[in-house]
Each structure stands twice: as structure tokens, then as C-alpha cells.
C-alpha positions in Angstrom: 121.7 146.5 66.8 122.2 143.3 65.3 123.0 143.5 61.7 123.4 147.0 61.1 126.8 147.2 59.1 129.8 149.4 60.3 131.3 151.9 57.4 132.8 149.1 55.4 130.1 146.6 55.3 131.5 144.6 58.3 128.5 143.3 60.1 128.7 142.3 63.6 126.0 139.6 65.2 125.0 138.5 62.1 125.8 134.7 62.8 127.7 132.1 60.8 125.9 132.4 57.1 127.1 136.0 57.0 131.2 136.2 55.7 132.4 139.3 56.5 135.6 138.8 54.7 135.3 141.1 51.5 134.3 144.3 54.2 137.3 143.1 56.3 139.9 143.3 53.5 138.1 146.3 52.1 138.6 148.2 55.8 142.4 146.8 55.9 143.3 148.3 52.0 141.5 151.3 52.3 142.3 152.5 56.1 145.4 149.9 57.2 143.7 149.4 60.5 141.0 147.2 61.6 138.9 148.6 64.6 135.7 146.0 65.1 132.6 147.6 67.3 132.0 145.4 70.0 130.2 142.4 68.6 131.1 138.7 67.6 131.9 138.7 63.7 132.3 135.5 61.3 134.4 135.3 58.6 136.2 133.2 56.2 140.3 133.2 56.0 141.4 136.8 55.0 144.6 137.9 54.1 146.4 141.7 55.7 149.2 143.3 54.4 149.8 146.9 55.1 148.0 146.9 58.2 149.2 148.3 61.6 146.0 148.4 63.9 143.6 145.9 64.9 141.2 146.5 67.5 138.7 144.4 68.9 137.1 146.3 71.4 136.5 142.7 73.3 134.9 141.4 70.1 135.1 137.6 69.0 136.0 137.0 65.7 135.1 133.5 64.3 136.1 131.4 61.2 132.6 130.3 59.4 132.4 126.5 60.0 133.0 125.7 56.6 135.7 128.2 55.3 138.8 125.5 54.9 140.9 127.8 54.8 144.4 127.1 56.7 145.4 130.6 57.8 142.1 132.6 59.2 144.0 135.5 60.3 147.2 136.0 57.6 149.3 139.1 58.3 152.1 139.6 56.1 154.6 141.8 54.3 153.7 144.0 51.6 155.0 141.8 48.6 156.4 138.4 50.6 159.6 139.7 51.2 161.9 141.0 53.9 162.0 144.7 51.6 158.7 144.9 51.8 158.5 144.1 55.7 155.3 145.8 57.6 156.5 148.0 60.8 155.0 148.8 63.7 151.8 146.3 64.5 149.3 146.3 67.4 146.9 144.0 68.1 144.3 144.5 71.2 141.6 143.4 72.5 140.2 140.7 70.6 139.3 137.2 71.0 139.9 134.8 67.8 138.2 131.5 66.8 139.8 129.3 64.1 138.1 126.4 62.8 140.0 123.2 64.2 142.0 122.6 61.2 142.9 125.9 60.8 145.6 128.4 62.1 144.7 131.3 64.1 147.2 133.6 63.3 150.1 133.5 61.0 152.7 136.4 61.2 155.1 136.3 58.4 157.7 138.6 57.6 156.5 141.7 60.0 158.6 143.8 62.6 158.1 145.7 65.5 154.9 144.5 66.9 152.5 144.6 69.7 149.8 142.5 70.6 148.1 142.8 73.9 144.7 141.1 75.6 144.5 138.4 72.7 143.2 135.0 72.8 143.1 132.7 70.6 141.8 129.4 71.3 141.2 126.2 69.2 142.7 125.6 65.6 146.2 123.8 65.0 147.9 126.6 66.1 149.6 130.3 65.5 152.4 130.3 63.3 154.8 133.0 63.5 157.7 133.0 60.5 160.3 135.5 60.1 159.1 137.3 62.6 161.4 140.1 64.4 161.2 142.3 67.7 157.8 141.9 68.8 156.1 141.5 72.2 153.0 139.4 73.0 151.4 141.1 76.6 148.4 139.0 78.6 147.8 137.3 75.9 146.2 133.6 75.6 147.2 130.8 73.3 145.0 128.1 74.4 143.1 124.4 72.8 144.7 124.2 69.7 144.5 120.9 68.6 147.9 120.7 66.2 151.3 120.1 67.3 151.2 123.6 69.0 149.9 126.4 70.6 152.4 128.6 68.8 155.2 127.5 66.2 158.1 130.0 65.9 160.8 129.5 63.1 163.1 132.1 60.9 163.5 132.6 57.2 165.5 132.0 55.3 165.5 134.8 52.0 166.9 132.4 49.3 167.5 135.6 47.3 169.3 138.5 50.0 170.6 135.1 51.9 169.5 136.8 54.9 167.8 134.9 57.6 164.9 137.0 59.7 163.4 137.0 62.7 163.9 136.8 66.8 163.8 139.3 69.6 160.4 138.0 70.5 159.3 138.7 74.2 155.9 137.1 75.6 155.2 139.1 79.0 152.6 137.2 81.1 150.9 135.1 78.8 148.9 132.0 79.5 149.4 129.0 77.1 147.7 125.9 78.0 146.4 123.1 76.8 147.5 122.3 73.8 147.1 118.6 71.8 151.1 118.5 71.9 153.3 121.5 72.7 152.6 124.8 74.8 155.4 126.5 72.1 157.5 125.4 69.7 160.8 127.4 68.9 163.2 126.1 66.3 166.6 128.0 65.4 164.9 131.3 66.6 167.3 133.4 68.5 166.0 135.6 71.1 162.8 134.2 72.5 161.9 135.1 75.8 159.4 134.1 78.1 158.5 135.8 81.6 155.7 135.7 84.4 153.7 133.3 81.8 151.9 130.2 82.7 152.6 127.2 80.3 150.1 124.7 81.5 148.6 121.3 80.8 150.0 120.7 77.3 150.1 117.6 76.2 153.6 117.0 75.4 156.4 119.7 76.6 155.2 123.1 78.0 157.8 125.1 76.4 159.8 123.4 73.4 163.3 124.9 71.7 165.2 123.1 69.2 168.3 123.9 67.2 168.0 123.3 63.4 171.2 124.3 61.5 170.7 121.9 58.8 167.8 124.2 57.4 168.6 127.8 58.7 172.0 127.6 58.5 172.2 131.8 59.2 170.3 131.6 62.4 172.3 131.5 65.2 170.2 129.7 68.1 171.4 132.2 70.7 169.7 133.9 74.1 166.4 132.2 74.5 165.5 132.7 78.2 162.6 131.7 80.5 162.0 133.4 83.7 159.5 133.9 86.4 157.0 131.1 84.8 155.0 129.0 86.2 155.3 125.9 84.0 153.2 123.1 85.5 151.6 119.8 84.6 152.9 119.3 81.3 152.4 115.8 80.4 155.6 114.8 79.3 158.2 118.2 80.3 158.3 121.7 81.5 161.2 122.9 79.1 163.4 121.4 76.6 166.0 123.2 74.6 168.5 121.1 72.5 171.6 123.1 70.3 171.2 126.0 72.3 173.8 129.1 72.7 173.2 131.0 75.8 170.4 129.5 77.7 169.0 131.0 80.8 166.1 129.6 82.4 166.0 130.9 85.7 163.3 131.4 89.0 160.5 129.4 87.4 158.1 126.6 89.0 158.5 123.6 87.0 156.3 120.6 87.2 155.6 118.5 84.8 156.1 114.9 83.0 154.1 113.1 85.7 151.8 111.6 83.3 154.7 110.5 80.6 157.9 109.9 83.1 159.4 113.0 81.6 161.6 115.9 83.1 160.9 119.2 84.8 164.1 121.1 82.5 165.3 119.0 80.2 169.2 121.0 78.4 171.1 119.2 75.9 174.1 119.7 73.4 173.8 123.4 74.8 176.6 125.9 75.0 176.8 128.7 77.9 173.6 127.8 80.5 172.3 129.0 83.3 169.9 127.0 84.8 169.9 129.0 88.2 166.9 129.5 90.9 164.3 127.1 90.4 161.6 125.4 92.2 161.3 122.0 90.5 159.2 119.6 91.8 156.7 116.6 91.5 158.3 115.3 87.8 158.3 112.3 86.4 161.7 111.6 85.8 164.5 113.6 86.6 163.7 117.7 87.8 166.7 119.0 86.0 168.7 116.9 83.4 171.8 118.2 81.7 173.3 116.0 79.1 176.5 117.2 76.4 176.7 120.7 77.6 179.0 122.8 78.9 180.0 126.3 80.4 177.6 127.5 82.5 175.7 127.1 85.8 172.9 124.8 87.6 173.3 127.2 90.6 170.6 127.8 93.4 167.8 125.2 92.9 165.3 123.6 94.6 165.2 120.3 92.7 162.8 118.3 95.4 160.4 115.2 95.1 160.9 113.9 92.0 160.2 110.5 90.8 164.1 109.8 89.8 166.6 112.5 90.2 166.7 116.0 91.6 169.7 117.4 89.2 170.9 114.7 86.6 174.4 116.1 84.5 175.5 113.6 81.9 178.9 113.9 79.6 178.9 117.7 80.5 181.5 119.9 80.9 183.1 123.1 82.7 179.6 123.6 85.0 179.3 125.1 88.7 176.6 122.9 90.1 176.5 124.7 93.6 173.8 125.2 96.6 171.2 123.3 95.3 168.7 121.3 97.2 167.8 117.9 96.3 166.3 116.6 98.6 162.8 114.5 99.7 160.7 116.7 101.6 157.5 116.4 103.5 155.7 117.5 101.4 156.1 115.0 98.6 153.0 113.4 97.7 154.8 111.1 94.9 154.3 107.6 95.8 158.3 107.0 96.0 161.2 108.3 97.3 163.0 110.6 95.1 166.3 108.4 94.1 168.9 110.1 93.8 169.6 113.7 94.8 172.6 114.9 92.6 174.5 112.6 90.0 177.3 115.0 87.9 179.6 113.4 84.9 181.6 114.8 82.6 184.8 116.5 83.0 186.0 119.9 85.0 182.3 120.2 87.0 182.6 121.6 90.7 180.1 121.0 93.0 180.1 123.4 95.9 177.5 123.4 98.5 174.7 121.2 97.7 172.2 119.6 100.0 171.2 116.2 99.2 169.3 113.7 101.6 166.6 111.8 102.2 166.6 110.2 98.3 166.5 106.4 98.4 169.2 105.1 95.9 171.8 107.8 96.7 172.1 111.2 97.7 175.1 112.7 95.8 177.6 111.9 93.3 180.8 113.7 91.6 182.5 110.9 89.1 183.4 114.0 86.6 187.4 113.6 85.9 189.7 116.6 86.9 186.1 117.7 89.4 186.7 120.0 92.4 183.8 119.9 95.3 183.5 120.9 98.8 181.0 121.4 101.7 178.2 119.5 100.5 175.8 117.7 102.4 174.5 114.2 101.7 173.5 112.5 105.2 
């Protein structure tokens, strides 16, 4: 019942005044797993290291009110560095509660991991660093009142000169509501995203950005975003800026309504495939391209959008064929979509595109050296 300890001193249902924090660390040093009765458990921050199994049984665990601690939950290598990474993580089954000023989770320097049927709500975020080749399955990352849901960078090991981290997969996850961003991914190669939900964030649903400047080993390669449903983000679905190899493909995007922002928003990017979306309902443009080149915007339906269906700006070498940008009747926008299809840049074709109904114009090609053919605009 209520307040009888498990083997390590960890006491469920014992309410806020009770820090289970010692027991917790006690468990993870003597056993390197973490396996909670089902209960609801308090605790102040508490650091893991060589621990590969924690196991919530659909337990809570909460931060006391008063702990100030920044990191509740901090997992991390055995000694800080990249030689003393920790292999082969799960996490299942458990619901965490950081204090608002506090982070969830923080994952530094720890490979091959697992974590399944987590939520964590509230806080300023998780905060994985130098983190490589795990996968996050039904999980929720949800309220956090910080700049993110989740922040996502590499490091940088001043000593090896090795930068760590990427191959991260999150497999129907649901991250909403955030104070800012859904996720934030900077110079991580590798991220992927598929059958999630990224909803009602305050700022951009799902954010990458290139940094070279302070991981200069990272390449910012093969981030990809499929089968989501990324809707009602207040100011954009998706933005990626300096990326290599971007494929975001089959999603619903609608978002920037609230802010006049875009569903997809790609620029400075190298190698895209923007290819089968539904993109509807945003505040700006659905899909806007600017400085990129070599690659796709192939197959979308880019519909009912307050400015333009597919916007391409000082881009170069892109197929931009049998898309749809159109008005439809089902807008429920107060204006006419404006403009259907605007391309610029050099060496774009545009094949096969149906534009009409927009108010301002339906298509336009003004790239030099452009080849296009069988497109409707009337």
C-alpha cells in the first residue's frame, strides 16, 4: 500500500515531502536498471550512468516542487566522454513530470537506445546531446514551456576531435504544444520523423538548422519527415535551413495561420525532395523553396493557402512537376489563394502542374535556361 518501500528504499505514493532520490541512484549503481512498481513517485534531479533499463510500469514520476534542479532525469556516459559511452538503453512505460524550469530528460553521450510509451510533459524541454542511433516509439513530448519540446545537437569531443551523435528515428510520436518549437534539430545528421503528429506548437512544428560555425565535423545530412501529420503550428509546419539531403515527403501540413507563416519552409538546402504532400490552410506560402538546388517538389497538393501554393526563389536544377495548386471548395480561408506556382532561379522544369482558381496568378516559370510543358493554368 501506500508507503511501503520497494527493495531500495524507493517509496511510491508517498507525496511530494518524500525525495526518493538517494533510493533511485542507489537502485541505478547497484542493479543498472530502474524498474518502479506501479505508483506515482517524487523526486529531486538524479543523475544515471551505467544504466540500461528503466521501467515504469505506467508509473508517474514527478520532480518535488522545490528541487531547482535543471536536469530531473540526467542519463549520461560513464565518465563524460565518448570512451565511456553507455550502450543499449530502454526506456518504457513511464510518465515524467519536470518542474517548469526544469528539463525532463537529458541524454548525453549514450548509443543505441529505446524508449517506448514515454511522456513527458511540462518543463523547458528534453535535451538530447551527442546522442547516436536511438529510436523514440509512441512516445509524447508535450507542454514544455522552453524554447522546445525536444532540443537535439551533436558534440563536439575537443580532445578525440570527433563529433557524435545522429541516426535518431521517432516512430509515431505526438509532440504538441510547446511554448515555441515542437523540435529543434541543429547540425544533427540523421533525424527522422514518421507517422508522428507535431501539433499546436507555438512557433514551427518541426525545426532543423545547419550550424557549421560550431560543429564544424557534423555534416547536416539525411533528415527526413514522412507520413506526419503536422498541423496548426502557429507560425510553420517544417523549416530546415543548410541542409544536405532533405526529404520530407506524404505529410499533412498546416500551419502558420496564426503568424502568416509557411506550411514547408527549405532554404540554402542541397539535394531535396519535397514530394507528395497535402499542404493546406497556411498562412503564407504552403511550400517555399528559396537558395536551393538539386532535387524535387514533385507530386503535391499545395491548395488554399493564404499566398502561394509552391513558392521557388533563386533556386536551382529542380523538377517541380504534377503538383496541384489550386483553390478548392473546400477552402475556408477568407481569400483566394494568390498565386498557384511562382519558380526562379536557373535550370528548373516544370512539367505537368495544375494551377487555377488563385487570384493574382496561377503559374509562373521566369527561371533562365527553364524547360516546361503540359501545365495547366486556366
Amino acid at each position: 500500500g501506500p508507503g511501503d518501500a520497494t527493495e531500495f528504499g524507493v517509496v511510491p505514493n508517498a507525496g511530494s515531502a518524500f525525495d526518493n532520490k538517494q533510493y533511485i541512484e542507489a537502485a541505478a549503481v547497484a542493479t543498472g536498471s530502474l524498474i518502479f512498481p506501479k505508483g506515482e513517485y517524487y523526486s529531486s534531479g538524479f543523475i544515471l550512468r551505467d544504466v540500461h533499463f528503466i521501467s515504469g510500469n505506467e508509473s508517474h514520476l514527478r520532480q518535488i516542487p522545490s528541487d531547482n534542479t535543471l536536469l530531473f532525469i540526467n542519463h549520461r556516459s560513464k565518465d563524460d566522454t565518448w570512451a565511456g559511452v553507455v550502450e543499449r538503453i530502454v526506456y518504457e512505460n513511464i510518465s515524467i513530470l519536470p518542474n517548469h524550469t526544469s528539463r525532463g530528460i537529458y541524454l548525453y553521450l549514450v548509443r543505441l537506445g529505446n524508449m517506448r510509451s514515454v511522456k513527458v510533459t511540462g518543463g523547458i524541454g528534453c535535451f538530447f546531446e551527442g546522442v547516436a542511433d536511438w529510436s523514440f516509439i509512441q512516445c509524447e513530448f508535450v507542454e514544455a514551456v522552453g524554447d522546445e519540446n525536444i532540443k537535439i545537437i551533436p558534440y563536439e569531443e575537443a580532445s578525440t576531435g570527433l563529433t557524435i551523435g545522429g541516426g535518431i528515428v521517432f516512430y509515431k510520436c505526438f509532440i504538441a504544444r510547446s511554448a515555441k518549437d515542437g523540435v529543434n534539430i541543429i547540425q544533427m545528421p540523421s533525424v527522422w520523423f514518421r507517422d508522428c503528429v507535431i501539433y499546436h506548437n507555438a512557433d514551427t512544428g518541426l525545426r532543423f538548422k545547419g550550424d557549421k560555425v560550431t560543429y564544424p565535423g557534423a555534416e547536416f545530412t539525411v533528415n527526413k519527415v514522412t507520413g506526419c501529420d503536422i498541423d496548426d503550428n502557429y507560425y510553420a509546419g517544417i523549416q530546415i535551413t543548410d541542409g544536405r539531403y532533405t526529404d520530407f515527403s506524404n505529410n499533412w501540413v498546416s500551419s502558420g495561420r496564426q503568424s502568416k507563416g509557411p506550411g514547408i519552409s527549405v532554404d540554402n538546402c542541397i539535394g531535396i525532395n519535397i514530394d507528395n504532400n497535402s499542404v493546406y490552410l497556411c498562412g503564407t506560402s504552403g511550400i517555399l523553396v528559396n537558395n536551393s538546388s538539386f532535387g524535387s517538389v514533385c507530386g503535391n497538393n499545395s491548395n488554399d493557402n493564404s499566398y502561394t501554393g509552391i513558392r521557388v526563389l533563386n533556386s536551382n536544377r529542380l523538377t517541380v512537376n504534377n503538383n496541384t495548386c489550386c483553390r478548392t471548395p473546400l477552402a475556408s480561408t477568407p481569400y483566394l489563394q494568390q498565386e498557384g506556382i511562382r519558380v526562379e532561379g536557373d535550370k528548373n522544369i516544370t512539367i505537368g502542374n495544375i494551377c487555377t482558381g488563385n487570384s493574382y496568378y496561377n503559374f509562373s516559370n521566369v527561371s533562365t535556361n527553364k524547360e516546361e510543358a503540359y501545365n495547366i493554368s486556366n
